[in-house]
C-alpha positions in Angstrom: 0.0 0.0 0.0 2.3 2.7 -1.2 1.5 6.4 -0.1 -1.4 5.0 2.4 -0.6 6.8 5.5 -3.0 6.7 8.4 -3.6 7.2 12.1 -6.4 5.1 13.4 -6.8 4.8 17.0 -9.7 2.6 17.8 -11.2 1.5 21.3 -12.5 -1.9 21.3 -15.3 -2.9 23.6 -16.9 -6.9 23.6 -18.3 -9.2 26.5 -18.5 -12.4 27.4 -21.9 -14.1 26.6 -24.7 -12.7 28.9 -22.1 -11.1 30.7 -20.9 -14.1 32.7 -18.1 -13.3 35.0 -15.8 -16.6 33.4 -12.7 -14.5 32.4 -10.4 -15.9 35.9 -7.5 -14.2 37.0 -5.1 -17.1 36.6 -5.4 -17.2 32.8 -6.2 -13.2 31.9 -2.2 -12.5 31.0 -2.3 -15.7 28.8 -5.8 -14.3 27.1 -4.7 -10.9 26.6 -1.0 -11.8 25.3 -3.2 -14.3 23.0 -5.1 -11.7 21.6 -2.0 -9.3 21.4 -1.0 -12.2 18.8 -3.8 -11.9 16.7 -4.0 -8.5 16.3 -0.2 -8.0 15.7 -0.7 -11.1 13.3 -3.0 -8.5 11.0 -0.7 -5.9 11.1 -2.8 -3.6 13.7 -0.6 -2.4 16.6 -2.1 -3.7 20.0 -1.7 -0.5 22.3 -3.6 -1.7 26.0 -5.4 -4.5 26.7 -7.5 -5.0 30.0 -11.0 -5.5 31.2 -12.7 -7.3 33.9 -14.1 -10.8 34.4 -17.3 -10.0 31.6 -15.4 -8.0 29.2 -13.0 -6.7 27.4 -11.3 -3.5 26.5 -8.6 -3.0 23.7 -6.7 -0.1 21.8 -5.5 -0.7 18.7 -3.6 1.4 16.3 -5.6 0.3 13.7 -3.9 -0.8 10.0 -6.6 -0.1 7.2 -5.4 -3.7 5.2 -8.5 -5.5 7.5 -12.2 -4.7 8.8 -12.9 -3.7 12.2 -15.9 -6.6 11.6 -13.2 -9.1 10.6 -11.0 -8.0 13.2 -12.9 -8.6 15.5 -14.2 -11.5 14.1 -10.9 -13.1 14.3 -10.5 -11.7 17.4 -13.2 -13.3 19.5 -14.2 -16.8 17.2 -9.9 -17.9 18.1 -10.2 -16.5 21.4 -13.1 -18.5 22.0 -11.3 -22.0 20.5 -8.2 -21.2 22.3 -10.5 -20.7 25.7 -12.5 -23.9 25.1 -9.7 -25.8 23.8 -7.7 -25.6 27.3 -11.0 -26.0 29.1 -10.5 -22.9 31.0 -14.2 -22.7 31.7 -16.9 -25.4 32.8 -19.1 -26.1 29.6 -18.6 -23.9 26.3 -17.1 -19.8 26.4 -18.8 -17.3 24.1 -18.4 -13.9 23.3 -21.8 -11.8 23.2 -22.7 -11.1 19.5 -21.6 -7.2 19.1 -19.1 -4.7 20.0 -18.5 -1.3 20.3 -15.8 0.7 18.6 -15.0 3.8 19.0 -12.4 6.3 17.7 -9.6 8.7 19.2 -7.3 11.1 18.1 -4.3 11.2 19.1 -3.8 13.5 21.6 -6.6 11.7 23.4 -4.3 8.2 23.5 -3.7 8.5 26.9 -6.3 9.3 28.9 -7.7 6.1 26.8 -4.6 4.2 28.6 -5.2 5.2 31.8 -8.9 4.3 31.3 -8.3 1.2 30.2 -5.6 0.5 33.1 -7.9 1.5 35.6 -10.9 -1.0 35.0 -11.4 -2.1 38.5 -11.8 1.4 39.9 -14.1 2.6 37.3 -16.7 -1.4 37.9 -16.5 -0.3 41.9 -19.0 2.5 41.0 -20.2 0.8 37.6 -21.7 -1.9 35.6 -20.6 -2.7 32.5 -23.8 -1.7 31.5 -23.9 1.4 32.8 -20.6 1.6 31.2 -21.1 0.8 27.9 -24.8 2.8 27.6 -22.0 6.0 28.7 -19.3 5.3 26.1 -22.6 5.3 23.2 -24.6 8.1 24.5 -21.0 10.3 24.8 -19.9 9.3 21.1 -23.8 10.0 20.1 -24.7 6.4 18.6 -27.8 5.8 18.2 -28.6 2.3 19.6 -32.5 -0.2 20.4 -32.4 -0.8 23.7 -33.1 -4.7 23.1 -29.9 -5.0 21.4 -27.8 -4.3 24.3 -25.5 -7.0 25.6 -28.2 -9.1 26.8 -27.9 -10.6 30.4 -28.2 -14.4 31.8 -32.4 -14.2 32.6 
């Protein structure tokens, strides 16, 4: 891609199916260094990577070779195998269908970082939910309530 110059900063939000709190402390480092793989596999540049049991929260410098939908598509269907594979969870894991995406300049990098690092201070006040309905009404995206990651009823 000669002459393609970008700077695509992207925050990536998914959760575990119905929210389930399966992602375990032993085994997060090995996820997120998995993941790291994948994305730097595609050529995207894996900036911070943390979340909380039920979900996940990634920047990426973003390479404009790949879909965010196939990203993340690759991201969370060999996640998922490489999860079930070493039986890190009792029965199957899933990823909840969806995602949110949402874009940064620059200059806004870290303060995304030190969001990012600081998951467990930001779930003692808030849900994910709560968190996630912020991140879309702030960016201004227009969403159906019934499409929102769905919980275990």
């Amino acid at each position: 891609m000669a002459n393609t110059y970008t700077q695509i900063h992207l925050h990536i939000i998914f959760a575990v199916k119905y929210r389930d709190g399966l992602i375990q402390i032993s085994w997060k480092d090995e996820l997120y260094k998995y993941i790291t793989g994948i994305v730097q596999e595609r050529k995207h540049k894996l900036i911070i990577i943390n979340g909380m049991p039920d979900h996940l929260h990634i920047l990426i410098g973003m390479h404009p070779t790949q879909s965010i939908a196939d990203l993340l598509q690759d991201i969370k269907g060999n996640s998922s195998t490489w999860i079930n594979k070493r039986k890190l969870v009792r029965g199957k894991f899933e990823w909840q269908e969806g995602y949110g995406v949402f874009s940064y300049g620059k200059s806004q990098i870290k303060d995304v970082i030190k969001y990012i690092e600081n998951q467990e201070e930001h779930h003692r006040n808030r849900t994910f939910r709560e968190e996630y309905l912020c991140f879309l009404e702030k960016f201004e995206v227009e969403y159906d309530e019934k499409y929102i990651f769905k919980e275990l009823v």
